[in-house]
GUGU-295381 format. One line per 2 residues: for each residue x, y negated, z of C-alpha. Coordinates in Angstrom, 1 decimal, m for minus. Each point is the difference from the previous one (the first is absolute). Example, Ala and Ser with C-alpha at 12.3 -4.5 7.8 and 13.67 -1.06 7.14 Angstrom:
BEGIN
12.3 4.5 7.8 ~ 1.4 m3.4 m0.7 .
//
This chain:
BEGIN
0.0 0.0 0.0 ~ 1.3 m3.1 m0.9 .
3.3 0.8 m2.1 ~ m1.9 2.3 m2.2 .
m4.0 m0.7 0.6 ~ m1.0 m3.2 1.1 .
m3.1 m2.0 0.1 ~ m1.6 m3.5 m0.5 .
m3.8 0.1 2.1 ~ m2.8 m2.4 m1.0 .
0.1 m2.0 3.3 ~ 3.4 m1.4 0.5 .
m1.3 m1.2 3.5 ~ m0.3 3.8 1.4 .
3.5 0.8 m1.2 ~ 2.1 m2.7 1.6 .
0.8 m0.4 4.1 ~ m1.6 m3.0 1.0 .
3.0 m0.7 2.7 ~ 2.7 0.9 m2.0 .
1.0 m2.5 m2.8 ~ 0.1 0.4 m3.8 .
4.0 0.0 0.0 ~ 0.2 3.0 3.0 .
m2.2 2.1 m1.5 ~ 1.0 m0.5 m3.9 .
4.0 1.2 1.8 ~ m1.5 2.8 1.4 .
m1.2 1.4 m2.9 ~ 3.2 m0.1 m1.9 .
2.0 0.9 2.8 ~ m1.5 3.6 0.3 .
0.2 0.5 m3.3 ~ 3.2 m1.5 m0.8 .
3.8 m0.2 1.4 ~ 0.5 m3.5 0.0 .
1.2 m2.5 3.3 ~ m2.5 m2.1 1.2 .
1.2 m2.9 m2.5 ~ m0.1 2.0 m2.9 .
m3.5 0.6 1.2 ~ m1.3 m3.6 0.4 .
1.5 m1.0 m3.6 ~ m1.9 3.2 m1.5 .
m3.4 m1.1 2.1 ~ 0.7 m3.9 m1.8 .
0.7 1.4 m3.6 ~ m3.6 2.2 0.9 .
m2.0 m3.0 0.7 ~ 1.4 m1.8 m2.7 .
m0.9 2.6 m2.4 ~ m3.4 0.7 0.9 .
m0.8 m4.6 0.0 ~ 0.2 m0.4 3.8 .
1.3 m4.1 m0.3 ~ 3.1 m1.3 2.7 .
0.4 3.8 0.6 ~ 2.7 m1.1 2.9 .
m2.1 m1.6 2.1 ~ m3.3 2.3 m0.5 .
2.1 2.7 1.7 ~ 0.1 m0.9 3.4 .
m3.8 m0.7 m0.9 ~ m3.0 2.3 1.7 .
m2.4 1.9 m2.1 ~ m3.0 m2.8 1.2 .
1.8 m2.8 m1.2 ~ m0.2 1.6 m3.8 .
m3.2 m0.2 m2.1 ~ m1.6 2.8 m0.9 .
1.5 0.4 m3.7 ~ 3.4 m0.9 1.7 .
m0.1 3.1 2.3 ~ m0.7 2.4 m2.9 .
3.6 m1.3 m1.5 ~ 1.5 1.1 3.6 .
m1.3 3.2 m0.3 ~ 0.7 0.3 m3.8 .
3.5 m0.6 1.3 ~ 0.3 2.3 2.7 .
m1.1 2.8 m2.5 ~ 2.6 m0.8 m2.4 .
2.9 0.0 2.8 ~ 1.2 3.6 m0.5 .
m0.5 m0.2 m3.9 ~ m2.8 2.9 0.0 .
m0.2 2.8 m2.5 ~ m3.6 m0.3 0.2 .
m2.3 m3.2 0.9 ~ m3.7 0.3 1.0 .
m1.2 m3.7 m0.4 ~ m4.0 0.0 1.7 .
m1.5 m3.2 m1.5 ~ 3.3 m1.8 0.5 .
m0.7 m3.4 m2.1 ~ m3.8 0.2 1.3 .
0.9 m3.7 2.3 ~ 2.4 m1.1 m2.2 .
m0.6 m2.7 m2.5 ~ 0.8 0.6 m3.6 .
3.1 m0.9 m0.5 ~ 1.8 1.2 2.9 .
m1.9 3.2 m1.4 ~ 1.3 0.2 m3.0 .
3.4 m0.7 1.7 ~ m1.0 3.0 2.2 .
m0.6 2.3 m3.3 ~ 3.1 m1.1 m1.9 .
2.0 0.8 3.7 ~ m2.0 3.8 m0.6 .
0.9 m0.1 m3.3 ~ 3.7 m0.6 0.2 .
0.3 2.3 2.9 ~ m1.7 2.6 m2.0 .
2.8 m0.9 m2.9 ~ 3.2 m0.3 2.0 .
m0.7 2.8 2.5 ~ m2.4 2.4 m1.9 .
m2.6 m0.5 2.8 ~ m3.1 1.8 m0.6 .
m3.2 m2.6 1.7 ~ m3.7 1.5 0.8 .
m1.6 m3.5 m0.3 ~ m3.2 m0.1 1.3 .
m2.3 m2.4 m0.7 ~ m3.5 m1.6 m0.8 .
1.5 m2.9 m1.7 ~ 0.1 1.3 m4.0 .
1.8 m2.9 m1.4 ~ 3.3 0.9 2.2 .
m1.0 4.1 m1.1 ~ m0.1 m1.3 m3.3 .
3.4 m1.5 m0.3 ~ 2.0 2.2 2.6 .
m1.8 3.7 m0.4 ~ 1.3 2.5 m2.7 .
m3.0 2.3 0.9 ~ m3.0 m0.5 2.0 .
m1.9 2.0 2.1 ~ m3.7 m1.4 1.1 .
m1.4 1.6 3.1 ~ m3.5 0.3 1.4 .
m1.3 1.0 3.0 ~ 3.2 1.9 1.0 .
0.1 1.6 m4.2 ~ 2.2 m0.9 m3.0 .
m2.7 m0.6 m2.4 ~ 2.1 m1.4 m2.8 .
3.7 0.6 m1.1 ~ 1.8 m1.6 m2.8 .
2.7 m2.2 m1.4 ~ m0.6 m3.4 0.5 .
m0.3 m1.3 m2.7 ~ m3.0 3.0 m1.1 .
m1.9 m0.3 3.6 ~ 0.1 m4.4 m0.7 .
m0.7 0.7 m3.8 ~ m3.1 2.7 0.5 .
m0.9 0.9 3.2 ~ m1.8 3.4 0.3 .
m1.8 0.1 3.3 ~ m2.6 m2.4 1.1 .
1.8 m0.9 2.8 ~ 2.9 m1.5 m1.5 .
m2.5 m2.2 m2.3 ~ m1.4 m1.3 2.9 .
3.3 m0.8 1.0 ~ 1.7 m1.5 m2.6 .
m3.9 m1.8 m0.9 ~ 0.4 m1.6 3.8 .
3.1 m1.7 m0.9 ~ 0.0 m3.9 0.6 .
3.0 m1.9 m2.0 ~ 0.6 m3.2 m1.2 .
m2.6 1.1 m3.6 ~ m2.9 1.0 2.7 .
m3.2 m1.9 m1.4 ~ m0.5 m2.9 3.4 .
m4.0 m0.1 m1.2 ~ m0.5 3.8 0.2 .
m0.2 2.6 3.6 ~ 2.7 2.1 0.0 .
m1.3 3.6 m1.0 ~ 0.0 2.4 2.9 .
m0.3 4.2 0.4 ~ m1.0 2.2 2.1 .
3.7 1.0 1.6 ~ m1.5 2.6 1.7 .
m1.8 2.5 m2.2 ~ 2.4 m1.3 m3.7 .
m2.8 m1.4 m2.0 ~ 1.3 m2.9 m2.6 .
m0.2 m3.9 0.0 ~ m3.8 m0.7 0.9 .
m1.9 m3.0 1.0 ~ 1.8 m2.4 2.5 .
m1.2 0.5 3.4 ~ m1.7 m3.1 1.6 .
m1.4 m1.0 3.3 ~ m2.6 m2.2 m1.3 .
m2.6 m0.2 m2.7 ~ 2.1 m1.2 m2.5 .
3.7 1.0 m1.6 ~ 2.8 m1.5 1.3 .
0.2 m4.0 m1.3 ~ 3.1 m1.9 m1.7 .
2.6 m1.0 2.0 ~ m1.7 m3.3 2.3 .
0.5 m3.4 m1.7 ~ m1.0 m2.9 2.8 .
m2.3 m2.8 m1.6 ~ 2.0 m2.9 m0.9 .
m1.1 m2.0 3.1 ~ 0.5 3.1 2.3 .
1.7 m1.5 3.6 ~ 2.8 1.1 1.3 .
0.4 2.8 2.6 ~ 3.1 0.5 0.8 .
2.7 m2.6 m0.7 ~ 3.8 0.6 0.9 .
2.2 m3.0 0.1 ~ 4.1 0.5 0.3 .
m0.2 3.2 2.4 ~ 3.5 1.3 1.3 .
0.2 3.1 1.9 ~ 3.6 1.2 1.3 .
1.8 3.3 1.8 ~ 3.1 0.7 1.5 .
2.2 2.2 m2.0 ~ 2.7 0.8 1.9 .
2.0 m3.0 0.9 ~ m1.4 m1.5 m2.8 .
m3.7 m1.3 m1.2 ~ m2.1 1.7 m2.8 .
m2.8 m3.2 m1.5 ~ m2.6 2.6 m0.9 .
m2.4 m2.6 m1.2 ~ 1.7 m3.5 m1.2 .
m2.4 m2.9 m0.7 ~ m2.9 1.8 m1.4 .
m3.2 m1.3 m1.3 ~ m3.2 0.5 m1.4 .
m3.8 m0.1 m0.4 ~ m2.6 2.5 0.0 .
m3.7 m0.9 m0.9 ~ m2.6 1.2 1.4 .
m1.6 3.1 m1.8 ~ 3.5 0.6 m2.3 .
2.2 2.8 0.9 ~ 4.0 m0.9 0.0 .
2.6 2.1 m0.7 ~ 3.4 m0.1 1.6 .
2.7 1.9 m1.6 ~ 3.6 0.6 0.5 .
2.6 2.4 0.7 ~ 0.0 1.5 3.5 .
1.6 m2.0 2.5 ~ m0.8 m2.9 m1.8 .
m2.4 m1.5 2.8 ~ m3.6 1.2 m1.7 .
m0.7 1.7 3.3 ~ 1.0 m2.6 2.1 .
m1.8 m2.8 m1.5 ~ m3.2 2.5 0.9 .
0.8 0.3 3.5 ~ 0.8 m3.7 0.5 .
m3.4 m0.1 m1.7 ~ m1.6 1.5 2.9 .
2.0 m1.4 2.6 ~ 1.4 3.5 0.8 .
3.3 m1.3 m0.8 ~ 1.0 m3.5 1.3 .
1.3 m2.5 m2.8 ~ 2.8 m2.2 0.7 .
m1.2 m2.6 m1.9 ~ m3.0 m1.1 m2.5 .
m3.8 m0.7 0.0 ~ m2.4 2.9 m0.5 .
m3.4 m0.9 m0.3 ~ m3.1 2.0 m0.5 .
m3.3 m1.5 m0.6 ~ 1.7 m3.9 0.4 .
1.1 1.4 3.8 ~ 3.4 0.2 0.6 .
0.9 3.6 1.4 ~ 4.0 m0.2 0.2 .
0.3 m0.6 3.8 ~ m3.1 0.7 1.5 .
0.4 2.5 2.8 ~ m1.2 3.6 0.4 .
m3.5 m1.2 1.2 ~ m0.4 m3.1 m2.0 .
0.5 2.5 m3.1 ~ m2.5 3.0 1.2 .
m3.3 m2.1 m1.7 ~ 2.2 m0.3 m3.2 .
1.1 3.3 0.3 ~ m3.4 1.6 m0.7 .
m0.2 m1.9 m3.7 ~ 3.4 1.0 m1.0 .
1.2 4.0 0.0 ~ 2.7 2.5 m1.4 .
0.4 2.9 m1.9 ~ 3.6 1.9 0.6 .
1.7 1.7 m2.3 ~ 0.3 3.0 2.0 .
m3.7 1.0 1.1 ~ 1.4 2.9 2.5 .
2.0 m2.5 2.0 ~ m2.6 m2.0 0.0 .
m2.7 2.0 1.9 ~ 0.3 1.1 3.3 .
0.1 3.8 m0.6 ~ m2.4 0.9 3.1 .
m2.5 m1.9 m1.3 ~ m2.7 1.4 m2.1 .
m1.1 m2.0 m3.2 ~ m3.3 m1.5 1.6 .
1.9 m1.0 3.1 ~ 3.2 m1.5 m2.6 .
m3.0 m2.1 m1.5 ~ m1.9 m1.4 2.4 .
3.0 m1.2 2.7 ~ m0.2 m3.1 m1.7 .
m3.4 m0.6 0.8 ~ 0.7 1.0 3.0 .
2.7 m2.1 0.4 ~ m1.8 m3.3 m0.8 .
m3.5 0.7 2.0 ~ m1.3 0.4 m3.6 .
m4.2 1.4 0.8 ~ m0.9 3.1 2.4 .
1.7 3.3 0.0 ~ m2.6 1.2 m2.3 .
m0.2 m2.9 m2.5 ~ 4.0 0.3 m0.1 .
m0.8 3.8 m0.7 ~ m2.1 m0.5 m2.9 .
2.3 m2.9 m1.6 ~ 2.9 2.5 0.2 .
m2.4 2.5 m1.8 ~ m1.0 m2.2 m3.0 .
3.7 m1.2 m0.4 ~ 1.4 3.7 m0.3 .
m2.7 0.6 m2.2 ~ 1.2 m2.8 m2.3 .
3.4 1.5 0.0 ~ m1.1 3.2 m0.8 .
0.3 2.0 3.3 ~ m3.1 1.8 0.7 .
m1.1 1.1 3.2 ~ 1.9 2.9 0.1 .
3.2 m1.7 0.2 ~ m1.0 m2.3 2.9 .
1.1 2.4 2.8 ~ 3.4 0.7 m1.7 .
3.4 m1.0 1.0 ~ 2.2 m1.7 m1.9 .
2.3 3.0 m0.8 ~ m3.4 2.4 m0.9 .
0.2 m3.1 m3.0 ~ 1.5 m0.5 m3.2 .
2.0 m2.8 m0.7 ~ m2.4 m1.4 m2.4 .
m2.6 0.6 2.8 ~ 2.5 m1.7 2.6 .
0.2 m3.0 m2.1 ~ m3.8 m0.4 m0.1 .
m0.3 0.6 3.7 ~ 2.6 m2.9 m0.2 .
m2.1 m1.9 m2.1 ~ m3.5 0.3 1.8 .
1.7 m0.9 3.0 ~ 1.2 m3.1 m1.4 .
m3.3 m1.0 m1.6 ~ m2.2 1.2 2.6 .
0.4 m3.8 1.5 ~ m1.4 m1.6 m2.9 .
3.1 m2.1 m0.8 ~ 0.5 m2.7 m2.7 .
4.0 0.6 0.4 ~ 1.6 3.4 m1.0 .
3.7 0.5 m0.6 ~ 1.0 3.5 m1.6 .
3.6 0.5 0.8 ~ 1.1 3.1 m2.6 .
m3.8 1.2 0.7 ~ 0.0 2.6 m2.9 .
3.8 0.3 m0.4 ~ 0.5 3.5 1.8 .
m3.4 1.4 m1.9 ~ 0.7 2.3 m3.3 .
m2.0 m1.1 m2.7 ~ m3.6 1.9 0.1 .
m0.1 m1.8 3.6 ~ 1.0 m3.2 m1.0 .
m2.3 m0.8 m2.8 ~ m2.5 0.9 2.4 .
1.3 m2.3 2.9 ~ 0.3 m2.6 m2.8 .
m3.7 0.3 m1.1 ~ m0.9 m0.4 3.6 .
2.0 m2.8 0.8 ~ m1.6 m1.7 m3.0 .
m3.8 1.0 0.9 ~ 0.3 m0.9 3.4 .
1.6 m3.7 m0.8 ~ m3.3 m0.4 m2.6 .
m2.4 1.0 2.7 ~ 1.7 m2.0 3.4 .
1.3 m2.6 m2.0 ~ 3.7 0.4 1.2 .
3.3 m1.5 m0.2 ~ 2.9 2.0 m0.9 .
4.0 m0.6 0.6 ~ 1.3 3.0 m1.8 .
3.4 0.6 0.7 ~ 1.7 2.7 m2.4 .
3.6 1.1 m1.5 ~ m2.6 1.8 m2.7 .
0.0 m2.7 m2.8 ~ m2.9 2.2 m2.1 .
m2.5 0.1 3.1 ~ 0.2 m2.9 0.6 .
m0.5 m1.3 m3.5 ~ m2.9 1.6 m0.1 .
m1.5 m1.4 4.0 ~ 1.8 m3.3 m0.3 .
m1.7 m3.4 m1.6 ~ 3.0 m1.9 0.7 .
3.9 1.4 1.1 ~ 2.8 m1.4 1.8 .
3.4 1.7 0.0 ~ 2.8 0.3 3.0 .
3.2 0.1 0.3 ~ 2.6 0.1 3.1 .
m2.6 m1.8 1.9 ~ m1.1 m3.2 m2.7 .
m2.8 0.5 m2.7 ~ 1.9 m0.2 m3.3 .
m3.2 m0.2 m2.4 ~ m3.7 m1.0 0.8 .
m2.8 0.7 m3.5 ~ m3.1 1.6 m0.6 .
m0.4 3.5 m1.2 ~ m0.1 m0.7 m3.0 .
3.2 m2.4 m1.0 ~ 2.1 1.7 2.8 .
m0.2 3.6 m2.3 ~ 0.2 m1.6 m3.0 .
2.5 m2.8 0.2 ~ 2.1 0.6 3.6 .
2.5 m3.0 0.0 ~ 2.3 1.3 2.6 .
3.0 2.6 m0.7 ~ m0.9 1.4 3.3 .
m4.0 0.6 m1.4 ~ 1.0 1.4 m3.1 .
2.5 2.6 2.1 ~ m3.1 1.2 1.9 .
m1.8 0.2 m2.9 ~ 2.1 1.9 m2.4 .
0.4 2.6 2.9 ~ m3.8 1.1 0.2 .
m0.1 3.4 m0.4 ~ m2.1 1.8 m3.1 .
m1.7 3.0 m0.4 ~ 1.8 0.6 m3.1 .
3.4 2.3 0.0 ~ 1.7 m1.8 m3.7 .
m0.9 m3.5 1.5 ~ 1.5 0.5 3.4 .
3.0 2.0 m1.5 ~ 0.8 m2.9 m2.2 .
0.0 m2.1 2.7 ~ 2.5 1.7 2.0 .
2.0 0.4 m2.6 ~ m0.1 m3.9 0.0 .
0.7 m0.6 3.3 ~ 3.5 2.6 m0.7 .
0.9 m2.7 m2.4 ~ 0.1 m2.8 2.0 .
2.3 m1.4 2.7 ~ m0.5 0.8 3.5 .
//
């Protein structure tokens, strides 16, 4: 294990110590596997991070796993797995919370390994634009059975088994067709693409555009948020600003560690800002304390990009849903009952799922649970933060339908934050793009996609992922060609 067979896991968070830091642990790993001095060792664990896009790789080792975003601590682990130069590398979702072009980093690392060290990878995945330009044969498993084996290039080309349509039908990419619902199948039972399912009486609507006149609901003005890093300071957000109307959903996008997430949480007020206005509703929320905030707090919620760590794994679904209303005093036990009821309803949970704990879920299921609890307070303010990132396809077109049914029928606000460039094309009326902590690029949908006047933009762009293997195989072969 290790030198021979090692392995990249999905959640980057359950592989690392949380008291041990990034450089200690990265050492260790080589150490076992190698005979090097401890020197030799912390040079190797530098030229690791380096390789797999970890930035000031010096400092970030005497860094802790919680002071890395979530696409950050995949790198660690992608490095620790590489340590003892494996024969053979089981990667388990490994560029799921990474943005796409670290990813493609990521793959081009695989690839080269597989080249210079005749590595064989198992790479599994629900992400089919990374199988498409990585895989030299596919294997597409349901309910615990191979149901289709091929090439790649025959399975992407002329898929047999209804499954796999579905799959590849599911897909959402920067061609996706914004005034359409994403076509959804039955996962379970293998039938093909069939109507979108909805929660209300009507399809799934184009992506919100606020009236002209729509006020403003959330305005940020010059926010800074700072952490220590080491002896020195990391500016995580630098002077950011922006407006969201009421009735529009935003999307945020950026590479991770780029400050999307912390923007959210400064949002909230779950994260202090150093500096800056934020006002929701004309109110200004920056420093108001804990109680000042708990009002504001029922009209603005979260989404989490991990639905597991999100829910308190005793709880059952009904209780998950209704501890809000508990929380804010919202009606009697029984009218709090019956809200909970119709919201899971609207999500899709029936009945039988409402004594369930999270782990008896799915993670599609999870992230509805996530969902309805979010909604369940009627709120004019939701942020998704990676909501539908950790979803394969099937579920996300379905989350995706949801999230637009329920913002037609409550009349919400979204902050979308996303490293997924085609998602968020298709939820987004109007984009902003990050960068080490500063919004690079601010446009609508619509000019952002089709005439990005940043460098940086056009990266993120030409690094989307496609469902077809001759498209992303040209690219790489691209990317070979250029400098470093």
């Amino acid at each position: 294990r290790g030198s021979r067979i090692a392995m990249v896991y999905q959640d980057p968070m359950s592989s690392l110590n949380p008291v041990h830091t990034i450089g200690r642990q990265i050492i260790e790993a080589i150490t076992i596997h190698r005979k090097v001095n401890r020197r030799e060792a912390r040079d190797r664990a530098i030229g690791l991070l380096t390789e797999v896009g970890v930035d000031r790789p010096v400092e970030r080792l005497e860094a802790y796993p919680h002071q890395f975003s979530g696409g950050m601590r995949q790198r660690v682990v992608i490095a620790m797995a590489l340590a003892g130069n494996p024969a053979v590398l089981v990667a388990d979702e490994p560029t799921t919370a990474l943005d796409v072009t670290i990813q493609a980093r990521i793959i081009d690392l695989l690839d080269r390994i597989v080249a210079e060290h005749n590595t064989a990878v198992l790479l599994i995945t629900h992400d089919l634009g990374v199988a498409a330009g990585f895989c030299d044969e596919i294997h597409v498993m349901q309910n615990g059975l191979i149901v289709e084996s091929g090439s790649t290039d025959s399975l992407y080309a002329e898929p047999r088994h209804p499954y796999t349509k579905g799959l590849l039908g599911s897909v959402v990419d920067l061609n996706t067709d914004v005034t359409k619902p994403i076509p959804t199948f039955d996962a379970e039972n293998g039938s093909g693409p069939q109507a979108p399912i909805t929660t209300g009486p009507r399809p799934a609507a184009v992506p919100r555009e606020p009236a002209p006149d729509a006020p403003a609901l959330i305005t940020v003005e010059s926010l800074v948020k700072s952490f220590p890093l080491g002896r020195d300071t990391l500016r995580a957000v630098d002077g950011v600003s922006f407006t969201i109307r009421r009735g529009q959903t935003f999307g945020l996008v950026g590479e991770s560690g780029s400050g999307k997430s912390t923007v959210s949480r400064c949002l909230l007020g779950l994260t202090p800002a150093d500096s800056g206005a934020i006002r929701f509703d004309s109110v200004d929320v920056a420093g108001m304390s804990r109680s000042e905030l708990r009002p504001i707090r029922r009209r603005m919620q979260m989404v989490f990009q991990d639905p597991f760590a999100a829910l308190n794994r005793r709880h059952t679904v009904r209780q998950l849903v209704t501890a809000p209303l508990d929380a804010h005093h919202v009606g009697t036990p029984r009218e709090r009952r019956e809200r909970a009821t119709e919201v899971l309803s609207l999500v899709g949970l029936g009945p039988e799922l409402h004594d369930r704990l999270p782990r008896e879920l799915s993670g599609g299921q999870c992230q509805r649970v996530a969902i309805a609890r979010a909604v369940v307070l009627r709120p004019e303010f939701l942020i998704l933060d990676e909501a539908v990132s950790a979803l394969d396809v099937s579920l996300q077109a379905q989350v995706l339908n949801l999230l637009r049914d329920l913002q037609e029928q409550f009349d919400l606000t979204y902050l979308f934050v996303s490293h997924d460039l085609g998602v968020v094309r298709y939820m987004c009326s109007e984009i902003a793009v990050m960068q080490r902590g500063r919004i690079v690029e601010q446009a609508s949908r619509e000019r952002l996609f089709a005439e990005p006047r940043e460098a940086y933009t056009r990266a993120l762009l030409a690094a989307v992922p496609t469902a077809n293997p001759a498209v992303e195989r040209a690219r790489r072969s691209e990317r070979e060609e250029l400098p470093a």
